[in-house]
VEXPAMI-217392 format. One record per atom (N, C-alpha, C): x, y, z; residue in three letters. Coordinates in steps of 0.2 Angstrom, whole numbers, plus 2048, in hexadecimal, padded with zeros to 3 digits. Layout:
residues N
east,north,up,type
X,Y,Z,ALA
...
This chain:
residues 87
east,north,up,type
853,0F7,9C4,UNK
859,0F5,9C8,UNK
85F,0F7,9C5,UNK
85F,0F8,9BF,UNK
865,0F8,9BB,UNK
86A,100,9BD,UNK
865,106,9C2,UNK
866,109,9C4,UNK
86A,10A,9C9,UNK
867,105,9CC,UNK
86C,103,9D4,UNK
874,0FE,9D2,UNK
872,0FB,9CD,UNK
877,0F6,9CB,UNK
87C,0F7,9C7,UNK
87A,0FE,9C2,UNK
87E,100,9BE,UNK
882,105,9C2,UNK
87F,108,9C4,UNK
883,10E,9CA,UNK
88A,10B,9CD,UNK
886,105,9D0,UNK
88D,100,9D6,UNK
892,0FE,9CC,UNK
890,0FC,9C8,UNK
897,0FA,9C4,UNK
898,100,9C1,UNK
895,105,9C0,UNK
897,10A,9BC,UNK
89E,10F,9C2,UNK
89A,10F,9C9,UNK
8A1,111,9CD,UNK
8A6,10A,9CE,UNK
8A6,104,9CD,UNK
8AA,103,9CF,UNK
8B1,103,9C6,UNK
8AE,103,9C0,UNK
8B0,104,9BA,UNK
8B1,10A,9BB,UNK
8B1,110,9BE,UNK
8B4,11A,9BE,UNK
8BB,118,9C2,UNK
8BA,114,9C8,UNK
8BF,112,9CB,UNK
8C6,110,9C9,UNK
8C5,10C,9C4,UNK
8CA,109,9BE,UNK
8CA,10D,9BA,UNK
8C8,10F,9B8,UNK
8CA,116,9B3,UNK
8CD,11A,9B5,UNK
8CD,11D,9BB,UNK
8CE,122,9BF,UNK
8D6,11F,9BF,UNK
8D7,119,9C3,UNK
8DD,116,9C2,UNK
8E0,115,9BD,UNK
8E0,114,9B7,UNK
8E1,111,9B1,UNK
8E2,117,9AA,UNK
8DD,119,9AA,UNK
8DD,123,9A6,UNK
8DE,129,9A9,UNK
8DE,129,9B0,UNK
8DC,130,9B3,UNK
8D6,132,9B2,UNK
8D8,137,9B8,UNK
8CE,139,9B8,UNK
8CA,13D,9B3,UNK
8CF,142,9B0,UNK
8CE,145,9AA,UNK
8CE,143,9A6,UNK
8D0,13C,9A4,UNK
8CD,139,99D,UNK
8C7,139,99C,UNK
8C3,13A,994,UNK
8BE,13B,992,UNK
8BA,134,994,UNK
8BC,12F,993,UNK
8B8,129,995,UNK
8B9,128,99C,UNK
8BC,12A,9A1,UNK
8BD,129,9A8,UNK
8B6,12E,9AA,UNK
8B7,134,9A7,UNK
8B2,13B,9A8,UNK
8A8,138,9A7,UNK
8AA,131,9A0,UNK
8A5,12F,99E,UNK
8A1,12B,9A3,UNK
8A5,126,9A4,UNK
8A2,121,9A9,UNK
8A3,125,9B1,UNK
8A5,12B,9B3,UNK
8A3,12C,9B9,UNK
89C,131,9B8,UNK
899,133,9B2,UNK
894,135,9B2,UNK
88D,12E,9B3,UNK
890,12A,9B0,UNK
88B,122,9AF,UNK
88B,122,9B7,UNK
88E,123,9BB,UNK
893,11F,9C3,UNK
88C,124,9C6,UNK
88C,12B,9C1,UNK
888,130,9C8,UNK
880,12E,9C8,UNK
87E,12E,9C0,UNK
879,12D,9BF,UNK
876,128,9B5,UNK
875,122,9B9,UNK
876,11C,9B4,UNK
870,11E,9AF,UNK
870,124,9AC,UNK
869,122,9A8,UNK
86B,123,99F,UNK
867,11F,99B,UNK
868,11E,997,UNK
86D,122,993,UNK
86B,129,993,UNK
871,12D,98F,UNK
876,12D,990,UNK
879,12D,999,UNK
880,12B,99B,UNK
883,125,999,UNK
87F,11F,99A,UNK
880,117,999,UNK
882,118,993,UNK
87F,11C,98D,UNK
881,11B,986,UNK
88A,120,984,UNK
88A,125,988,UNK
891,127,988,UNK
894,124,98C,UNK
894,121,98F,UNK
89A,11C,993,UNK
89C,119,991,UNK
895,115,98C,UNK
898,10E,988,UNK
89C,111,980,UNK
899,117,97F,UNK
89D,118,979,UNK
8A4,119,97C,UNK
8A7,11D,97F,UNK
8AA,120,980,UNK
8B0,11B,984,UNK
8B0,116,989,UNK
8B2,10E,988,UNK
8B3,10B,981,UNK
8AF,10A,97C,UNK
8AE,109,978,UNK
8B4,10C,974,UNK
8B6,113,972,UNK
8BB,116,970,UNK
8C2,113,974,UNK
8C3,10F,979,UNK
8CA,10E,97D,UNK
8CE,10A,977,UNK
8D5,106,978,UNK
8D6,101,974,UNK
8D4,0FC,97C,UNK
8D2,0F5,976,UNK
8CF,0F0,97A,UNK
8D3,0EE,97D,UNK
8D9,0EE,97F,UNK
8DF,0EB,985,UNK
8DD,0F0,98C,UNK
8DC,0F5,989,UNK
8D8,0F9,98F,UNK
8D1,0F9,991,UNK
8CD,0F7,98D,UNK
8C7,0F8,98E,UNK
8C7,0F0,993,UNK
8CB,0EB,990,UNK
8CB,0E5,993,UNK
8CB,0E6,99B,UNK
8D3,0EA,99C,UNK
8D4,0EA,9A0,UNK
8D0,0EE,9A6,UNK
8CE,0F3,9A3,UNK
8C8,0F9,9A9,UNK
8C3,0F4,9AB,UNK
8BF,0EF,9A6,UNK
8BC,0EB,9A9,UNK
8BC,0E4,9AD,UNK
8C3,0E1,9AD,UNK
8C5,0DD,9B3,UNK
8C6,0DF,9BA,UNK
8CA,0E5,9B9,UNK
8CA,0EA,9C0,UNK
8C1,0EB,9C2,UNK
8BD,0ED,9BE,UNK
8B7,0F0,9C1,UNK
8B6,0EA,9C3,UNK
8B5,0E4,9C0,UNK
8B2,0DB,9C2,UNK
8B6,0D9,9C7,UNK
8BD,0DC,9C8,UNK
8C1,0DA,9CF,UNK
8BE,0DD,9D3,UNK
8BC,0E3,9D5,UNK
8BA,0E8,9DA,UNK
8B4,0E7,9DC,UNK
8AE,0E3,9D5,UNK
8A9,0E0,9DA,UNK
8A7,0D9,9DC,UNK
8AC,0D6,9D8,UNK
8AC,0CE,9DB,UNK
8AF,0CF,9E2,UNK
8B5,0D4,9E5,UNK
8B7,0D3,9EB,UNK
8B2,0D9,9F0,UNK
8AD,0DC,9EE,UNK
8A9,0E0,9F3,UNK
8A2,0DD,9F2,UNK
8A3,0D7,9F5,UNK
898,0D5,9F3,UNK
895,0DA,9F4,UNK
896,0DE,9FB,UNK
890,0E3,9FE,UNK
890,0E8,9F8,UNK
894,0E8,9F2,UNK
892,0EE,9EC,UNK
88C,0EA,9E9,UNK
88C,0E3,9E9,UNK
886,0DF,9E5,UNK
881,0DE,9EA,UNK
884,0DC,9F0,UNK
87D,0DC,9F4,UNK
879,0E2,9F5,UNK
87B,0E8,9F5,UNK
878,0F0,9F6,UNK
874,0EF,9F1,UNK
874,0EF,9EA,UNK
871,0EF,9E4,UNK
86B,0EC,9E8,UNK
86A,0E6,9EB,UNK
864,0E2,9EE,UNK
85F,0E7,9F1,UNK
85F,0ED,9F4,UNK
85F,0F1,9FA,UNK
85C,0ED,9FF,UNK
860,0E8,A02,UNK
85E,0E6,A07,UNK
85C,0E0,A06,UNK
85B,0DD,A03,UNK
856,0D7,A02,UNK
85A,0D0,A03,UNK
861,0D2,A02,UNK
864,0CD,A05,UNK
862,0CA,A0B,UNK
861,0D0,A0F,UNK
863,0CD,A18,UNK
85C,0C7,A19,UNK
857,0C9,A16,UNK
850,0C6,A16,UNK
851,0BE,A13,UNK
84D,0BB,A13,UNK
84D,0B4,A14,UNK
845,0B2,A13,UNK
């Protein structure tokens, strides 16, 4: 699952980078490779490479990302594929 789950917060986290560093920054370049394809080796440069930001930024990239997905449920519900609708 963490595939489908990390995909939906890894693009919503490249979003706020994208916003916050430009698209060419190395940590924006990082976590948009996490966003394309969440598998351990990407996960682990994204988090390094976050990890290198100063913390007022890092704070900040990840409030934005937790804004973007507390206000879009259907980014949380899609990770479900579907099993919402069900009952």
């Amino acid at each position: 699952m963490f595939e489908t789950t990390g995909r939906t917060f890894f693009q919503a986290l490249h979003a706020a980078a994208e916003k916050r560093l430009g698209q060419q920054h190395p940590c924006c370049l990082a976590i948009a490779e996490a966003a394309r394809n969440p598998d351990a080796t990407a996960v682990r440069a994204a988090q390094a490479a976050l990890n290198g930001l100063p913390k007022e930024v890092l704070v900040a990239l990840m409030a934005d990302a937790h804004k973007a997905l507390r206000e879009d449920p259907s980014a949380i519900l899609g990770a479900w594929g579907g099993s919402a609708s069900r009952h």
